[in-house]
NUFIVEX-178003 format. One record per residue (C-alpha): residue number from 0; z, y negated, x negated. Coordinates in nm, 2 decimals. Layout:
<atoms>
pos|z|y|x
NUM|Z|Y|X
...
</atoms>
This chain:
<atoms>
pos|z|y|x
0|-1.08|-2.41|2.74
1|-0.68|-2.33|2.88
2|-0.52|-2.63|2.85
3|-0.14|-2.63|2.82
4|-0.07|-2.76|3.18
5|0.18|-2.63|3.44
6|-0.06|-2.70|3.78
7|-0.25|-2.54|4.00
8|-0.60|-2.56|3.87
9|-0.44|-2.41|3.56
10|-0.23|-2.12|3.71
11|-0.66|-2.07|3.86
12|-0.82|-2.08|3.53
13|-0.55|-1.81|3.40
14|-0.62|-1.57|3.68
15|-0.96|-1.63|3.63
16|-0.96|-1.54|3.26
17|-0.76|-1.23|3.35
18|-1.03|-1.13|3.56
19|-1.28|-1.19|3.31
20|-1.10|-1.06|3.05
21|-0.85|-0.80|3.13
22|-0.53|-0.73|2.90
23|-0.70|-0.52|2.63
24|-0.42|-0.20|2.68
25|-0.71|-0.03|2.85
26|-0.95|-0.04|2.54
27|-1.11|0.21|2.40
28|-1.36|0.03|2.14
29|-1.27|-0.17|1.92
30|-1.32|-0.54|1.96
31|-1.45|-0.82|1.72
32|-1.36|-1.12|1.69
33|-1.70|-1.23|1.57
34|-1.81|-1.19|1.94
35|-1.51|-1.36|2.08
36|-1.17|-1.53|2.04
37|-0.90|-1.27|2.06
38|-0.54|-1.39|2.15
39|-0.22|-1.17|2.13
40|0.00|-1.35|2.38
41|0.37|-1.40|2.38
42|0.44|-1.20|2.06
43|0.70|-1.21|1.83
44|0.55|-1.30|1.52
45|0.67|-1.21|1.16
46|0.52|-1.48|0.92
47|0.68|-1.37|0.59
48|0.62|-1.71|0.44
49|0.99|-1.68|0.53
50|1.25|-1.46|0.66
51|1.20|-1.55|1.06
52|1.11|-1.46|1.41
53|0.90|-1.75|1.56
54|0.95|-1.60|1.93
55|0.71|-1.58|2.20
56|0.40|-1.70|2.04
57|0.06|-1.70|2.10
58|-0.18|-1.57|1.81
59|-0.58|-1.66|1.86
60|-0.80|-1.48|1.64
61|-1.18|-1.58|1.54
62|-1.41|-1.47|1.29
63|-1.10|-1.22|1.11
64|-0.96|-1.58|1.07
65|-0.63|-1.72|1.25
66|-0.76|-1.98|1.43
67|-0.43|-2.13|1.63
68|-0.10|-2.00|1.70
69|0.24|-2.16|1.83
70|0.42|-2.10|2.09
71|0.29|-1.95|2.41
72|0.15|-2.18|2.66
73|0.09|-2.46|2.45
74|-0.23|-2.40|2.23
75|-0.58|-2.39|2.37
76|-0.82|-2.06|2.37
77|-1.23|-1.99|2.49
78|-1.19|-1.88|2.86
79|-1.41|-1.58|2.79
80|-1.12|-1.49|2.53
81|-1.01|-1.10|2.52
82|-0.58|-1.09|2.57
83|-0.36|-0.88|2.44
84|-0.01|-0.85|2.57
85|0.28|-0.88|2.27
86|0.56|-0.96|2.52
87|0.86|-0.82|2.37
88|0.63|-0.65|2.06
89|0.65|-0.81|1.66
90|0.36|-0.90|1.49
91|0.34|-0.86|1.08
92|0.08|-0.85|0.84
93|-0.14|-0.63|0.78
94|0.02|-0.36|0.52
95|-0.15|-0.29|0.19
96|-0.12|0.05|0.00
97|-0.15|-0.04|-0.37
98|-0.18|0.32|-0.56
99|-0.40|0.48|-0.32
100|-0.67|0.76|-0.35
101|-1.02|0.83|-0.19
102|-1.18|1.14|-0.27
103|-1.37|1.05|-0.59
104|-1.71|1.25|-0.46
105|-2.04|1.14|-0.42
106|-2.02|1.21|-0.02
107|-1.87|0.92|0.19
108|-1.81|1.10|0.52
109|-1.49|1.22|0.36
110|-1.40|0.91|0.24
111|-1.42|0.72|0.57
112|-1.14|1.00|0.68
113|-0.90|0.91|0.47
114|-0.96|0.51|0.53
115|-0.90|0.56|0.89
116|-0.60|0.72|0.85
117|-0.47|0.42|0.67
118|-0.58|0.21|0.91
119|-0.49|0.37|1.18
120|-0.16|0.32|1.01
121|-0.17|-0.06|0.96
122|-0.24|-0.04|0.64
123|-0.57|-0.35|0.59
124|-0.56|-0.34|0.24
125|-0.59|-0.03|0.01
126|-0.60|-0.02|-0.42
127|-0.82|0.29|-0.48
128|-0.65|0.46|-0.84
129|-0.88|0.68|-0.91
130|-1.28|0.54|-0.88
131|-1.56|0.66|-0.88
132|-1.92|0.54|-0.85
133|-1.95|0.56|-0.48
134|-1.63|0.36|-0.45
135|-1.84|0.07|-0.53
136|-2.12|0.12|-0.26
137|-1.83|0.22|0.00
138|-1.68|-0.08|-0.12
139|-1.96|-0.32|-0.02
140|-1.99|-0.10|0.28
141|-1.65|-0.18|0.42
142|-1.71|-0.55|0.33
143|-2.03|-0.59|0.50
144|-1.86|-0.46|0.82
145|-2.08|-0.11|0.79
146|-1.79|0.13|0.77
147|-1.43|0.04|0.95
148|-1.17|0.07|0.71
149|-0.91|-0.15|0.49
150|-0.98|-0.38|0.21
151|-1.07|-0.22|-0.08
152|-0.99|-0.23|-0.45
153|-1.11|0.01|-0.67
154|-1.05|0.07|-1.02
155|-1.30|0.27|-1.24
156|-1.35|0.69|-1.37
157|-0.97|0.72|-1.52
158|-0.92|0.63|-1.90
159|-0.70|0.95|-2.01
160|-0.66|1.21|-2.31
161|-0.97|1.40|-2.23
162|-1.20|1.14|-2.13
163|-1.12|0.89|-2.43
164|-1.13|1.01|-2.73
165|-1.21|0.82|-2.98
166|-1.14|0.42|-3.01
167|-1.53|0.39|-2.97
168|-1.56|0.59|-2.66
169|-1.27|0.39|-2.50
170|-1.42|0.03|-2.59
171|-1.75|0.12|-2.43
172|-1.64|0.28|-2.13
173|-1.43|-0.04|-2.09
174|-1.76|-0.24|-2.09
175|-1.96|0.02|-1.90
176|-1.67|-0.06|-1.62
177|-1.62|-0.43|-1.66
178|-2.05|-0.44|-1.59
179|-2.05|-0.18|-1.35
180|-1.82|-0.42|-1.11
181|-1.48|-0.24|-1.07
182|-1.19|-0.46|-1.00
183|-0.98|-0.32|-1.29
184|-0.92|0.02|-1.51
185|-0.73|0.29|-1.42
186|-0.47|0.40|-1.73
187|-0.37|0.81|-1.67
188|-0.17|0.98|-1.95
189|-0.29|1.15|-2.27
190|-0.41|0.80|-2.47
191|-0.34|0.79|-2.81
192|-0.15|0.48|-2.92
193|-0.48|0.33|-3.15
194|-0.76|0.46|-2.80
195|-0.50|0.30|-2.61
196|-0.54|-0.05|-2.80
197|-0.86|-0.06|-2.85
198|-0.96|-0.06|-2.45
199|-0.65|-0.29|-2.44
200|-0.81|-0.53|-2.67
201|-1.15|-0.50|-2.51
202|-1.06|-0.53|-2.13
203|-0.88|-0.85|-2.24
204|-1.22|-0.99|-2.43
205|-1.39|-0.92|-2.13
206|-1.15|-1.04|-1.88
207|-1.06|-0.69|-1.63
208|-0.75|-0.60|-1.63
209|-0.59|-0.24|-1.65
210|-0.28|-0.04|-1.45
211|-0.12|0.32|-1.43
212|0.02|0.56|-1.58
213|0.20|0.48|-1.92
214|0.07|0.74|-2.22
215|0.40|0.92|-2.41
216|0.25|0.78|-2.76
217|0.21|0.40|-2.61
218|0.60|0.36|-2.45
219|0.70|0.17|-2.23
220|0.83|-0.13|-2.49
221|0.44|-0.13|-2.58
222|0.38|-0.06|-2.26
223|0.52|-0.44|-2.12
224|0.39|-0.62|-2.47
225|0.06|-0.48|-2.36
226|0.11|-0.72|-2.05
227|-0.05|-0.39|-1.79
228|-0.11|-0.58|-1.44
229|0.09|-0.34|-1.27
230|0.28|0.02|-1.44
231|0.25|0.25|-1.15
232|0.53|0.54|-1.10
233|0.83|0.36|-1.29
234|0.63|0.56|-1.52
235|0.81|0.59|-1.91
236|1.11|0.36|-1.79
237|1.33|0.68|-1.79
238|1.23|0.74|-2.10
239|1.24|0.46|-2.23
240|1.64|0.46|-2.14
241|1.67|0.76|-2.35
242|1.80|0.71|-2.69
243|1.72|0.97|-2.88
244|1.37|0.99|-2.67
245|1.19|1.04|-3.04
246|1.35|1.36|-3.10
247|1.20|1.45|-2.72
248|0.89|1.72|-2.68
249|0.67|1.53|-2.35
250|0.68|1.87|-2.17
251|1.08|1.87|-2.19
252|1.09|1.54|-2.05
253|0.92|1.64|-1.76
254|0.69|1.49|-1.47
255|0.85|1.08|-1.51
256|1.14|1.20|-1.71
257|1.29|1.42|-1.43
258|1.49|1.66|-1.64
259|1.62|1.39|-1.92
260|1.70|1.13|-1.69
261|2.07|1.25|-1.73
262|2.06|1.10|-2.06
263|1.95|0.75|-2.00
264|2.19|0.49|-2.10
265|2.16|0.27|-1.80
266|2.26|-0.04|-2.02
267|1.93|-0.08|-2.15
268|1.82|-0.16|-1.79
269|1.82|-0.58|-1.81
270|1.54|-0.53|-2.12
271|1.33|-0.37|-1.91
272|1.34|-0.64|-1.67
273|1.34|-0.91|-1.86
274|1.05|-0.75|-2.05
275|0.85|-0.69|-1.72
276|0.92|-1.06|-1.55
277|0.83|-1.20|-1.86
278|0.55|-1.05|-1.91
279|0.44|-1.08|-1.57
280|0.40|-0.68|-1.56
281|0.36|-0.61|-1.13
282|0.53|-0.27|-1.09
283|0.44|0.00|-0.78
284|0.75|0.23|-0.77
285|0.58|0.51|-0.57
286|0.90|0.62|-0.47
287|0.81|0.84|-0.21
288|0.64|1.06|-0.41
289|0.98|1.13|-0.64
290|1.18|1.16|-0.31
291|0.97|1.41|-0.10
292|0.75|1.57|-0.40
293|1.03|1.66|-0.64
294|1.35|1.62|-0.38
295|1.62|1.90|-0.36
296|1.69|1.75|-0.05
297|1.41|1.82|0.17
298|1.24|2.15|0.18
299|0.88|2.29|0.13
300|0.94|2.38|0.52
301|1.06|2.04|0.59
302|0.80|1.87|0.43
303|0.56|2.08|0.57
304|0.63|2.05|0.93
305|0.67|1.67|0.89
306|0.42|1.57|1.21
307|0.18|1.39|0.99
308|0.09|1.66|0.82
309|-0.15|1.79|1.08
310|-0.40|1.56|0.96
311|-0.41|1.74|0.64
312|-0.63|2.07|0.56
313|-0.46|2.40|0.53
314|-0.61|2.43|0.19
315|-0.43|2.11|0.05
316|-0.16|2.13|0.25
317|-0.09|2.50|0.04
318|-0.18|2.33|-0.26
319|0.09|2.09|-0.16
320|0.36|2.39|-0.11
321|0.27|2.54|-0.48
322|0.32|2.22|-0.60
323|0.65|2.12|-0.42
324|0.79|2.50|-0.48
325|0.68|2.53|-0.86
326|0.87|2.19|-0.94
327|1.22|2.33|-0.74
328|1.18|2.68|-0.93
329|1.11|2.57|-1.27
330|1.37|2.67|-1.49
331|1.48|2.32|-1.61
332|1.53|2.22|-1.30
333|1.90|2.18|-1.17
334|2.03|1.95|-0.87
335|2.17|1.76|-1.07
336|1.89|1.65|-1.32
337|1.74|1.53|-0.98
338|2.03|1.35|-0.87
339|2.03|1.17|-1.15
340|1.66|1.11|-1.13
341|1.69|0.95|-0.79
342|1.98|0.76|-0.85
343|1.81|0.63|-1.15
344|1.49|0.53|-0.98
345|1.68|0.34|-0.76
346|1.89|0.12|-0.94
347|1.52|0.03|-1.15
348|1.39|-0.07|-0.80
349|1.71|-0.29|-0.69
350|1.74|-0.44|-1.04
351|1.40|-0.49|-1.08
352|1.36|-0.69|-0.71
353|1.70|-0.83|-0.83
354|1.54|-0.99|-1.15
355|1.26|-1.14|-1.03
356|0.98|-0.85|-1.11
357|0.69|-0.84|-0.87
358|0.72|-0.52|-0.70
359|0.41|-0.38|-0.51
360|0.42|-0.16|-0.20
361|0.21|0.20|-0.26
362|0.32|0.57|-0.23
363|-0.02|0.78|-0.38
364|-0.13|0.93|-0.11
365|-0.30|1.13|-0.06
366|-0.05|1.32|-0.25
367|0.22|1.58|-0.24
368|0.34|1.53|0.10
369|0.24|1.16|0.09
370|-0.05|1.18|0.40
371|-0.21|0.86|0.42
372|-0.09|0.58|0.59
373|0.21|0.78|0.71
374|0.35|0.74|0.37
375|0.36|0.34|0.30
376|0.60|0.38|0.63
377|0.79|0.65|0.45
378|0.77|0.44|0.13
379|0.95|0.10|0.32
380|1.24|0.28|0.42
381|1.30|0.45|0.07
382|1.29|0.09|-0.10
383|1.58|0.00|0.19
384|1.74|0.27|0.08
385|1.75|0.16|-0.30
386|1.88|-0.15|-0.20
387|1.63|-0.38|-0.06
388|1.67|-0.61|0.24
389|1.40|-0.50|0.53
390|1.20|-0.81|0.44
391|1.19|-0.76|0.09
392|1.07|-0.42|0.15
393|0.81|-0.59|0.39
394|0.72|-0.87|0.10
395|0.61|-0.57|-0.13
396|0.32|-0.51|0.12
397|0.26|-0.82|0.27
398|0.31|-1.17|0.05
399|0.38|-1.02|-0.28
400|-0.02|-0.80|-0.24
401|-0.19|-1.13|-0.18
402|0.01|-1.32|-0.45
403|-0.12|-1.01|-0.71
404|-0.46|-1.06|-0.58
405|-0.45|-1.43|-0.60
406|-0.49|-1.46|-0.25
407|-0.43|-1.77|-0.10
408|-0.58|-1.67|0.27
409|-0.32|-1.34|0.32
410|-0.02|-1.20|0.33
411|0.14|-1.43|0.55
412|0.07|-1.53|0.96
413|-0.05|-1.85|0.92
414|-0.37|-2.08|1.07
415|-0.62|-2.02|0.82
416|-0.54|-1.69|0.72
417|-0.79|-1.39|0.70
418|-0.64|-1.16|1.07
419|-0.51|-0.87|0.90
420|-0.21|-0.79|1.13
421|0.00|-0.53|1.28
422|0.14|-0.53|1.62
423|0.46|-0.31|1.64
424|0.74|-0.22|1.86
425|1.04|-0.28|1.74
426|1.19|-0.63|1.52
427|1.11|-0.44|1.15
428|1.37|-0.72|1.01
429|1.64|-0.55|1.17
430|1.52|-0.21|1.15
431|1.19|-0.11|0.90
432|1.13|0.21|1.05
433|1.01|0.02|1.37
434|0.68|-0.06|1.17
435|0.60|0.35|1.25
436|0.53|0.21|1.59
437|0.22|0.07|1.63
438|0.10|-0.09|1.97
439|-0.23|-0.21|1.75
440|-0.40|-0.35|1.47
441|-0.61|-0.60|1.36
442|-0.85|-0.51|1.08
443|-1.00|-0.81|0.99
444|-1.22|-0.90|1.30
445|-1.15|-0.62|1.49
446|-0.85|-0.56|1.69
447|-0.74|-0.18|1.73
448|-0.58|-0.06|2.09
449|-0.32|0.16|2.07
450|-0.56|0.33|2.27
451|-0.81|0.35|2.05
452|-0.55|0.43|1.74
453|-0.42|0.76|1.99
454|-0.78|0.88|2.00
455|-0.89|0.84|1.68
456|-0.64|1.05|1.56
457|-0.66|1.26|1.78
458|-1.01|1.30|1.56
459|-0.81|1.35|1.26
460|-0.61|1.69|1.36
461|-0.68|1.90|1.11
462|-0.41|2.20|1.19
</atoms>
């Protein structure tokens, strides 16, 4: 063991360590902290329990557990320990995407692609929206340390229009799911009001609980009384703000409301809420998807020569540009509908953090120019941008995931705490763009060189 002494038998045991155990910039492997302690040394560390640096601290990892930490020099680690060097870097926790996507096929090679890219990313914790059968096996698989990749939560085949119809189909499938093991159901558009009640009513008798998309004949009023664990999207609270929303045709409203959000009487704003914190609905604002899939601000060309995109496959990536262009030449679209839109999406998102709503960090990707990974650092900034302080926008991902999950071992840098982490260059409290520089990551037990991160993605280039 490294006792905290200032002497020479202890400057000897140091340099022996660092010859046993050179600084881990050099890596190429991961390593696991299974095998042995891992300690990240004179870092900067981010705790999010509150809004502080605790400076030059030392960080020692066993088991994906944080097994010490306090500042450097002064707590004890195995002398067969690997170091890492966080002098002058920030360490957070890991980042969670909470309306993400994994291919929903019945091969997992392209699965693991899209995993690494979000944790390559920092991103340890991931809320798969649209499951699938093999979600559950890759799920175990991940777990059991068999496939490298983030957390994963994964809700069940989509409950829509076309795959419930009947109130019969929809309390079955509800039980088929709830026995099959999913974490929760996944709500898309098209229920009827009385389908949409009746697996309502069911997934509360059998205790699983259901997010998404809100259906045009549920509303968002029935929406909140429903008590949803999370409405994804700021989906229906646009039109909800519309008053005469009734006399409204669901293709005029448009893809979350974008061509009526004009009309929205902004007063009706506090109900919402209210209705939400009371109800203890979680919502995931998505908002990158409103601000680079249907902004007049950024170009198909811009979007498309954004540098993450060259992990994306030219295939998608035109299915991307069909989508991006069709929604800028539609007829009904004018700038200023989208103004509107934006600006009304984010004054929801500050008044929501404002009264008390639990807000969730996701962007669905993959998505129209939402490349995993990439994105949740895309999505931070645009919550800043609606108002949010950097560590708000940090909570979202961080305290406020493991509070949803009921998590009392994450979310926060603490002894105890399962080792999800992020080392990045750059205080994210003062700027949040600094978390798109990652020096490393810790997924679970194993710790991720920068390094390793460079040529994995190198990997990844798909253009």
């Amino acid at each position: 063991m490294c006792p905290p002494k200032n002497n020479y038998q202890h400057m000897k045991k140091l340099l022996l360590l660092f010859i046993i155990s050179p600084l881990l910039t050099h890596a190429q492997n991961p390593v696991d902290s299974r095998e042995h302690e891992i300690v990240i040394r004179s870092v900067n560390v981010v705790p999010m329990d509150r809004e502080i640096i605790l400076e030059n601290y030392d960080v020692v990892i066993k088991h994906g557990k944080i097994r010490a930490m306090g500042p450097s020099q002064s707590i004890m680690f195995d002398n067969k320990a690997t170091l890492i060097d966080g002098k002058g870097k920030y360490l957070i926790p890991g980042l969670a995407e909470m309306h993400a996507h994994v291919p929903p096929i019945d091969d997992i090679d392209p699965m693991k692609e899209v995993l690494m890219l979000y944790a390559l990313n920092g991103i340890t914790t991931i809320r798969g929206m649209l499951g699938h059968p093999k979600h559950l096996e890759l799920r175990k698989l991940i777990a059991d340390g068999e496939i490298m990749g983030p957390r994963l939560y994964t809700s069940g085949p989509s409950f829509n229009g076309n795959t419930v119809k009947t109130a019969e189909e929809g309390i079955n499938k509800v039980k088929e799911q709830k026995a099959a093991g999913y974490d929760f159901l996944k709500l898309h558009p098209g229920l009827s009001r009385a389908n949409f009640d009746a697996i309502v009513k069911t997934a509360n008798e059998v205790n699983i609980p259901y997010a998404g998309h809100v259906s045009w004949d549920v509303g968002i009023w029935h929406a909140i009384e429903s008590n949803y664990k999370s409405i994804d999207h700021l989906d229906a609270f646009v039109e909800g703000l519309v008053p005469n929303i009734n006399d409204i045709k669901e293709a005029d409203a448009g893809f979350m409301g974008i061509y009526i959000a004009k009309q929205a009487d902004e007063s009706g704003i506090p109900k919402i809420v209210n209705g939400l914190r009371e109800h203890q609905v979680w919502i995931v604002p998505t908002q990158a998807l409103a601000e680079r899939w249907l902004s007049a601000t950024m170009t198909t060309a811009e979007c498309a020569a954004a540098p993450e995109m060259k992990y994306i496959d030219a295939a998608t990536a035109k299915r991307w540009a069909e989508a991006k262009d069709g929604s800028m030449n539609d007829a009904r679209y004018k700038k200023e509908n989208f103004e509107a839109f934006l600006k009304l999406r984010r004054k929801l998102i500050y008044e929501c953090r404002k009264g008390g709503v639990g807000m969730l960090l996701g962007s669905d990707a993959p998505q129209v120019y939402n490349v995993p990974g990439f994105s949740i650092h895309h999505e931070l900034q645009y919550m800043v941008n609606a108002g949010l302080s950097p560590f708000e926008a940090l909570q979202t991902g961080t305290v406020n995931v493991a509070k949803f999950f009921e998590r009392n071992d994450a979310g926060t840098i603490k002894v105890g705490n399962v080792s999800d982490l992020v080392l990045i260059n750059g205080n994210p409290l003062q700027d949040i763009s600094n978390t798109f520089h990652i020096d490393g990551v810790m997924l679970g037990s194993r710790w991720l060189s920068k390094e390793f991160i460079a040529t994995e993605f190198k990997k990844l280039v798909k253009q």
